[in-house]
C-alpha positions in Angstrom: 317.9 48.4 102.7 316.5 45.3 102.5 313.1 44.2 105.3 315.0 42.5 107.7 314.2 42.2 111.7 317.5 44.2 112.3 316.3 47.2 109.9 313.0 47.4 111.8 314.6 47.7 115.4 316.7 50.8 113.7 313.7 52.5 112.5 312.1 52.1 116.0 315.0 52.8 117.7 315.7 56.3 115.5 311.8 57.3 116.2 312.3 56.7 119.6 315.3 58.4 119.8 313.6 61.7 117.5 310.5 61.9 119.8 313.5 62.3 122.8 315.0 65.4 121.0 311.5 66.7 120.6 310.5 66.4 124.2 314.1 67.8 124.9 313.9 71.2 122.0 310.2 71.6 124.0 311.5 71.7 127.5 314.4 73.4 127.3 313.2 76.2 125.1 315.6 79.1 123.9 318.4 77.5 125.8 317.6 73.6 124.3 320.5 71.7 123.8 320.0 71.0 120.5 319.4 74.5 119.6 323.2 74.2 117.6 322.1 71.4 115.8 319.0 73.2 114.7 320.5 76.0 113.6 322.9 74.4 111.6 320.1 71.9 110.0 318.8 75.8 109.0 322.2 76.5 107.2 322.0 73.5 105.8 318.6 73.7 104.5 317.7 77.5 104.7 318.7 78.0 101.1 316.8 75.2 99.5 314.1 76.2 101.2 314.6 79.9 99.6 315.0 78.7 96.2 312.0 76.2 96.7 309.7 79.4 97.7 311.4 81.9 95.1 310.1 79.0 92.5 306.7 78.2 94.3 306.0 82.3 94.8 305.3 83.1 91.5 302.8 80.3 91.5 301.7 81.4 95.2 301.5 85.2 94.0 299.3 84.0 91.3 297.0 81.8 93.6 296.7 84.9 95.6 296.2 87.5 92.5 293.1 84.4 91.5 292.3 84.8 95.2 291.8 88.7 95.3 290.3 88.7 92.2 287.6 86.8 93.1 287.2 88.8 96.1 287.0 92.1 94.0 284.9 89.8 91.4 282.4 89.6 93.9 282.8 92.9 95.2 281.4 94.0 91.5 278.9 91.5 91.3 277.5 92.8 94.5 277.8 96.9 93.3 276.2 95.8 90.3 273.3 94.0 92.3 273.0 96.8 94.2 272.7 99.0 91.1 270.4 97.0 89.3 268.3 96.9 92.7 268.4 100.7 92.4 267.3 101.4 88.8 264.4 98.2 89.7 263.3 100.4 92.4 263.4 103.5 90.5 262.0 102.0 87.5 259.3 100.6 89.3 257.1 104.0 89.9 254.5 102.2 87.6 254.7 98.8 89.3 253.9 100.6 92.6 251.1 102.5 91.4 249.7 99.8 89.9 249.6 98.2 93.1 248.2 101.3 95.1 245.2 101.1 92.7 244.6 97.6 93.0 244.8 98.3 97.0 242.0 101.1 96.9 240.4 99.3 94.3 239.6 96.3 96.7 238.9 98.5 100.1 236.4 99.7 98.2 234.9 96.2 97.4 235.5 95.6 100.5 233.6 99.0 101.7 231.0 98.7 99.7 230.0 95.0 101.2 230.9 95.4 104.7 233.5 93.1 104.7 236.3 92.6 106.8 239.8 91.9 105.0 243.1 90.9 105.6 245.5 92.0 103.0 247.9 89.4 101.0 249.9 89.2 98.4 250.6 86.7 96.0 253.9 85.3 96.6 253.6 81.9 94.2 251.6 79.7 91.6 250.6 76.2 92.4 252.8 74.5 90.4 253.8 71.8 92.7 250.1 71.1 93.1 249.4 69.3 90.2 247.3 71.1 87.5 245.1 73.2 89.8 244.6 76.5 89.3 246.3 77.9 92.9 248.1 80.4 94.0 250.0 81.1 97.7 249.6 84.4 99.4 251.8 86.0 102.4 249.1 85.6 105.1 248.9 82.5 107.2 247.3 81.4 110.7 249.8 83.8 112.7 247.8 86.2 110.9 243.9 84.8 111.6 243.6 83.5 108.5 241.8 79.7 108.9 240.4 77.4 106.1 237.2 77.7 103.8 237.9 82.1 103.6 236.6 83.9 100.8 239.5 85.6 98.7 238.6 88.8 96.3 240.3 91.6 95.1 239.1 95.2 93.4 237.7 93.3 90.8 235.9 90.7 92.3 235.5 86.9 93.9 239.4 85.4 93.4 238.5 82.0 95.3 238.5 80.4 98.6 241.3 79.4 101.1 241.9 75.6 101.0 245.3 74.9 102.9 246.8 77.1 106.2 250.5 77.1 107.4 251.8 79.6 110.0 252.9 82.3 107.6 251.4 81.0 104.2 248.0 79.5 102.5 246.9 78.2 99.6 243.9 79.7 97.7 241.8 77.2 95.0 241.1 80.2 92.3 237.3 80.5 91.0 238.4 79.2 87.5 239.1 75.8 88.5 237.3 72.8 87.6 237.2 71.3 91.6 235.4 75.1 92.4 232.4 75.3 92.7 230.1 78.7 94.4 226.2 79.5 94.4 225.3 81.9 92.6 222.4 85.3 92.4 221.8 87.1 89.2 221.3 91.1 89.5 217.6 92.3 89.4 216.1 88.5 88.6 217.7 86.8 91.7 218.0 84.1 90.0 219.9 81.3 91.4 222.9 78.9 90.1 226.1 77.0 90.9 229.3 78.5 88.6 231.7 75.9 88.1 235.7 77.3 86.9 236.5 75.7 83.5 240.5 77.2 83.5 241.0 79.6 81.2 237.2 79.7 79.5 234.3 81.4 81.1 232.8 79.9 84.1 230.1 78.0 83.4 226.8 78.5 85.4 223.4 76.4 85.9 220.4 78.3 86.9 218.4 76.1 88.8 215.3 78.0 86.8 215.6 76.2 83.4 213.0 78.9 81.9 214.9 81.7 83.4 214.9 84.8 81.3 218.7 85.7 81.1 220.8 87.6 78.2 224.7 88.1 78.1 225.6 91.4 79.6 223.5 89.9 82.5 225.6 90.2 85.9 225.9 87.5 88.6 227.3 87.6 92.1 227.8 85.0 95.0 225.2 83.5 96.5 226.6 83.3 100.1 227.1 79.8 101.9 226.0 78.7 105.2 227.8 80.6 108.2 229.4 82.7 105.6 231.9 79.5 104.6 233.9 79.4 102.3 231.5 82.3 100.6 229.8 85.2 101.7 227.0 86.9 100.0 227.5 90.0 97.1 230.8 89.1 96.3 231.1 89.9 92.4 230.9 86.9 90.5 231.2 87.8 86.5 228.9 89.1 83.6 227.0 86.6 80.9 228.6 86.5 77.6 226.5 83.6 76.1 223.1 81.5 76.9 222.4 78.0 76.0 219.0 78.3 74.1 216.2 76.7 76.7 215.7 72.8 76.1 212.6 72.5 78.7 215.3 71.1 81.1 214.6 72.1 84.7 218.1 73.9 84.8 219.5 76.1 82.1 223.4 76.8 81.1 225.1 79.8 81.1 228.7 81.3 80.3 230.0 84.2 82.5 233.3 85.9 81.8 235.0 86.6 85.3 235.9 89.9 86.6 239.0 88.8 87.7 241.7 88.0 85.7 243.2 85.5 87.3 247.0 85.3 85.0 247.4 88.9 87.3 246.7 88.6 90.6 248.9 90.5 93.2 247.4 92.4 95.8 244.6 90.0 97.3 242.2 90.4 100.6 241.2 87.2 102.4 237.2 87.8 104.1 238.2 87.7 108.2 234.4 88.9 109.2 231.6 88.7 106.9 229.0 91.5 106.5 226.1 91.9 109.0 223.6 91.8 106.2 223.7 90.3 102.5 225.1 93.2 100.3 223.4 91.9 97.6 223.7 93.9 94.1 225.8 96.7 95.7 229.0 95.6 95.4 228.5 95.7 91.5 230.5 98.7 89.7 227.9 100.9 88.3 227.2 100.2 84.5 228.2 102.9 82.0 225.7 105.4 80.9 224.8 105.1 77.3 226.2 107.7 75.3 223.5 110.1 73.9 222.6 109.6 70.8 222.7 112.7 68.1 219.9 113.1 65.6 220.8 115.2 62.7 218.1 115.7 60.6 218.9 116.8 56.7 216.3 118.3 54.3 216.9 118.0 50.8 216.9 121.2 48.6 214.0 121.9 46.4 214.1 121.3 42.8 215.2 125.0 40.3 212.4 127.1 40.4 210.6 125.4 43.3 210.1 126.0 46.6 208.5 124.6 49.7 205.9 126.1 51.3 208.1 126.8 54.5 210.1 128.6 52.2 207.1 130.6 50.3 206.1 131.6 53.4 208.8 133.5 54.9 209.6 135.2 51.6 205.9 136.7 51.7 206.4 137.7 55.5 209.8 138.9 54.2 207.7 141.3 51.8 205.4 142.6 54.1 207.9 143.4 56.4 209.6 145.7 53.8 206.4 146.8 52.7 205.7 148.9 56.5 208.9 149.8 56.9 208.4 151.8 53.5 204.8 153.3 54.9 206.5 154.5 58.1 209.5 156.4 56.7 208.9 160.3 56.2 208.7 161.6 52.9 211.2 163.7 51.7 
């Protein structure tokens, strides 16, 4: 049909007239008068429609099998979360123990110096914090927790709170190079600042350059005014070398931290520091020495020879015999 002005009026008119027998069908319900002409446009078109969905079923069918397999799909995936969930829970007996030592381990630190705690655990790495040596616990401001609090564990100082959210901080660990805590050696009281060098000992200046120090030597924190960020006794590390003496007024030393700080799960942040400095107490009591056994080996005496221990107790041997004869009855 060609675009002519006469074609258009048509089409309007046949929408117009289609919308009519629409509002019409609506109004007049089951007894519509075109309900004849409906029913036969369904003869008419009922079975193209039936052979149109026997050849779209098959396709519909499988759409639905795709369907329902995904749905049982993730019906597995889930049961086999679940499972693996399971055996992860039953498998990790060790995990948990682990944990429940490192827990008493640290209330005992934290017994031993007085100091009030409020458990965390490590729930991320500072990653997205440059090249800083951080870590995120589970313990935030809801919780009490403000900046510049010392964090240790069981083993000893971890670091100090630098960043607080509402149900998160951020702790700067003892082994980076932007940390920095005074120091007191055990016994000398020596005094230093330890600086973290990442994954090498911490390295420690003793403001005494003629200090006498040796490695084995033990060192905890200093303390810092008002308790912040550091309070006094926390265990710091133990020497493992000395820079020799160069008539400097401070000396160098290396000290291996007790904490190892690639492992750190179960965390206590200092809430209220001790009434008094702890210290040397905190420190874990050094191992006895073992005793040492002396075994003592004489050499025997040449053929023929002997000593005059020996000599000896053969003559009192002798006389021995020799009364025992005098003393028996005769026969």
């Amino acid at each position: 049909m060609r675009d002519t002005r006469e074609s258009r009026l048509l089409l309007v008119l046949l929408i117009a007239i289609a919308f009519a027998l629409i509002t019409v069908d609506i109004r007049g319900g089951q007894e519509s008068p075109v309900d004849g002409a409906r029913q036969a446009a369904a003869a008419v078109f009922g079975p193209v429609e039936n052979g149109v969905a026997a050849a779209v079923d098959p396709i519909g069918n499988a759409i639905g099998a795709v369907r329902d397999s995904g749905e049982r799909h993730t019906r597995i995936a889930a049961l086999e979360k679940e499972n693996a969930e399971l055996k992860a829970e039953l498998g990790s007996d060790d995990r948990n123990r682990n944990r429940l030592r490192e827990l008493d381990a640290m209330l005992k630190t934290a017994g031993a110096g007085q100091y009030g705690i409020k458990g965390a655990q490590v729930i991320a790495i500072g990653a997205a914090q440059g090249f800083s040596w951080t870590v995120t616990v589970d313990v935030g401001a809801r919780d009490g927790i403000k900046r510049d609090m010392t964090v240790l564990n069981g083993s000893g100082l971890v670091g100090r709170v630098t960043t607080v959210g509402p149900s998160t901080s951020t702790v700067l660990l003892a082994n980076d190079p932007d940390f920095t805590v005074g120091t007191r050696m055990e016994k000398s009281d020596e005094l230093g600042f330890a600086t973290g060098q990442g994954d090498r000992p911490l390295l420690v200046q003793l403001l005494n350059g003629k200090a006498k120090v040796k490695p084995g030597d033990r060192l905890v924190t200093f303390g810092s005014r008002a308790d912040k960020p550091f309070v006094p006794g926390v265990p710091v590390g133990e020497v493992v070398r000395v820079d020799p003496a160069g008539g400097g007024l401070t000396r160098n030393i290396y000290v291996r931290p007790y904490v190892g700080f690639t492992k750190l799960d179960i965390v206590g942040v200092v809430v209220q520091a001790p009434r008094s400095d702890p210290r040397d107490t905190v420190l874990p009591q050094k191992p006895k020495p073992a005793p040492t056994v002396t075994v003592t080996v004489t050499p025997p005496p040449p053929d023929g020879q002997a000593t005059e221990g020996q000599r000896d107790q053969q003559g009192q041997n002798q006389r021995n015999q020799q009364g025992q004869d005098q003393g028996d009855p005769t026969p």
